[in-house]
Phi, psi and omega in degrees: 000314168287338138331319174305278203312332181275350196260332184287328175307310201253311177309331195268006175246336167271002165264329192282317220278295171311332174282335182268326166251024173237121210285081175145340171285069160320141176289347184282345197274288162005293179272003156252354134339284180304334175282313188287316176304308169323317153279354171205054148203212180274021192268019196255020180244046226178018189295295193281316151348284168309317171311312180300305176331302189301299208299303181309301165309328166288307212285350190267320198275017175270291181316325188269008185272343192277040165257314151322329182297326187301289217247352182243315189085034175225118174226174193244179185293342181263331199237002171308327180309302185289066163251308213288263162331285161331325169283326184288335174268007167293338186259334157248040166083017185254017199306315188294315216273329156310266178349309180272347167304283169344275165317319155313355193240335166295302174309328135327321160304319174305323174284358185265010174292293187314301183288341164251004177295340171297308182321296178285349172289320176279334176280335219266346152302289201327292187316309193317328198254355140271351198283337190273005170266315211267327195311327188278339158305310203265357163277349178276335193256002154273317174279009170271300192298287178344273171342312193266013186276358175310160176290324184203171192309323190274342153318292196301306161310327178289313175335271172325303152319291166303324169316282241252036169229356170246349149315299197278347160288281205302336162262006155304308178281331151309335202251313160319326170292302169345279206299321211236055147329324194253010173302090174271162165032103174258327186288316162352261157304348201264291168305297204305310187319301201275001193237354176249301198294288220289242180032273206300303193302324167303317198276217148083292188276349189245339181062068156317107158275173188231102184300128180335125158297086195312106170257111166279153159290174191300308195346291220250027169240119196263133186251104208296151178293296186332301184293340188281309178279354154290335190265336209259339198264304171314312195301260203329320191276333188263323191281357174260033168285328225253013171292326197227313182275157210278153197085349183241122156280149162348317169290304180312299191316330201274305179345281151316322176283312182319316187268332146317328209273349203037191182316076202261188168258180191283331186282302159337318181271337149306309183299308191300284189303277178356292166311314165328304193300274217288300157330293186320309217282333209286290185327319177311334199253338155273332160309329188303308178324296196296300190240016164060041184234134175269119123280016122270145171306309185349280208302341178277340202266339185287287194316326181295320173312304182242113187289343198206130165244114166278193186274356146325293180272005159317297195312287201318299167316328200282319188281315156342312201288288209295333182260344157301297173313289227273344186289339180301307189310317178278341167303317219263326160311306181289343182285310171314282199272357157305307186291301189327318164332299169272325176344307194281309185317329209255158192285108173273332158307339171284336195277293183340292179291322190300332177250014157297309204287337203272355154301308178308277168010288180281322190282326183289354184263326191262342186263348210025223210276327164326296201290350162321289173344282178327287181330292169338294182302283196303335183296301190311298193318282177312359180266310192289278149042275170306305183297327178273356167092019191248144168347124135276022156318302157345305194287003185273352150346311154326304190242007158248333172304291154001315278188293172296284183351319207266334172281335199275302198247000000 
């Protein structure tokens, strides 16, 4: 059986690694993979494996997805966010020291997995049947704040235009998702538009060079305590809404933390979404634990493996969380820092269409041409966006009006 666990440990951080760094490949696509091969074939004498597999493989491919996010401008619905700052210090020669921000704040999630799961396990019942009354509010005076952070009135009016024209896109494709069964990964196309494609095609059009990358050791990449313990605090506090409430994702949360942290540095605002991530993805697997609820594909795919988790397989997941991260953390630094090398060598307008096509790609094979449509529209949304100068924080409308709706109506 430990031989099982450690080889189900190390396939699932060398699978989570292929997923994370090729741009379309969701872990959820992954884990429904795994279901289906589970249910029809012999892998169904095999359960607690698949679970490690399943686990080792989300906590890997979160951590190894913010490099493409980073260094491409291909991003997934959990990592978009570092797009935005991480591509501007890609562009003054920082990409790895963006990367390792990141990564210092998924590694910093792990001990807050850890230290706070008794805590959420005794709260997080209690907490659950109040908590879905408040939610939709403090999602209206967070997208209010969001909005007014433009520089001047006519910034804001565009603000408000893109919010409610990337909203109403995203509850169109929610609801297309409802209505289309066979509509997968809806968020797909929808993220790749306003925050990868509407990117690349900018870097594209601009002929983006990419300046020799300064690598520093990690020693001498410094992290003021304060802001470390601000991000560690914002982080702790904003990712376990997205245990129990229904509709709030990794994203709404990055959101959210982001816009608490108020005015930060960019490397600062890398640790904090770093951190978000890798909690929301830890937590998932402990609400399941607490309140028998999923909010990640992950987390649907461990309960269809095992139907009843006891506090056997709690440990057992804890360790998972925690030897998958860290071992992701160091993987995903030496990967960081091969590409950070080569990087500047390389034709980036060439790299830029090569993962425009292989997006495209990916959204017509799992989304077909509908989800093309989509892909279009939001890359156009997202082109405008840029171009008139407005957050593209903003464009996170998508999934937070959506979101308010759903609690409201």
């Amino acid at each position: 059986m430990i031989l099982e666990i450690i080889l189900a440990l190390l396939l699932g951080i060398l699978a989570g690694t292929i997923t994370g760094l090729t741009p379309g490949i969701h872990i959820n696509l992954i884990s429904s993979l795994i279901l289906a091969l589970y249910t029809t074939t012999f892998l169904e004498n095999f359960s607690l494996p698949l679970v490690i597999f399943v686990i080792s493989l989300s906590i890997t491919h979160t951590f190894v997805d913010f490099i493409p996010s980073i260094f491409l401008g291909a991003p997934d619905e959990t990592s978009f966010l570092s797009v935005l700052p991480g591509h501007e210090l890609l562009l003054e020669g920082k990409g790895y020291e963006a990367l390792v921000y990141t990564l210092y704040g998924g590694l910093t999630a792990l001990l807050i997995i850890l230290f706070t799961t008794p805590i959420f396990i005794f709260f997080l019942p209690k907490i659950y049947p109040y908590a879905l009354n408040i939610m939709p509010w403090i999602l209206i005076v967070f997208s209010l704040y969001l909005i007014s952070t433009e520089k001047n009135t006519k910034k804001i009016l565009f603000a408000i235009i893109f919010f409610l024209a990337s909203g109403f896109l995203g509850i169109v494709v929610l609801d297309l998702a409802e209505i289309k069964p066979n509509f997968n990964e809806p968020l797909l196309p929808l993220f790749s538009g306003l925050f990868g494609a509407s990117n690349l095609i900018i870097s594209i059009n601009k002929k983006t060079k990419i300046p020799k990358q300064e690598i520093k050791p990690i020693k001498k990449i410094n992290i003021q305590k304060k802001s470390f313990l601000e991000s560690t605090l914002i982080s702790t506090i904003v990712s376990p809404l997205t245990a129990f409430l229904p509709g709030l994702g990794a994203s709404q949360a990055a959101v959210i933390g982001t816009e608490l942290s108020g005015k930060t540095s960019k490397q600062n605002f890398l640790f904090l979404v770093g951190a978000i991530n890798i909690i929301v993805m830890g937590l998932s697997f402990i609400g399941l634990y607490s309140i028998n609820k999923t909010r990640t594909g992950s987390a649907l795919a461990v309960k269809k493996l095992i139907s009843v988790l006891t506090f056997e397989h709690l440990l057992i997941i804890l360790t998972i969380i925690t030897l998958s991260g860290t071992l992701s953390f160091f993987l995903s630094l030496s990967i960081g820092k091969i590409i950070s090398k080569k990087i500047n060598t390389i034709n980036y307008s060439k790299i830029s269409i090569i993962v425009l096509m292989i997006l495209t790609f990916f959204i017509i094979l799992l989304t077909k041409y509908l989800g093309l449509i989509i892909f279009i529209t939001s890359t156009s949304l997202g082109i405008c966006c840029i171009l008139i100068g407005v957050k593209r924080s903003n464009l996170m409308g998508c999934l937070l009006l959506p979101t308010i709706l759903f609690y409201l109506f």
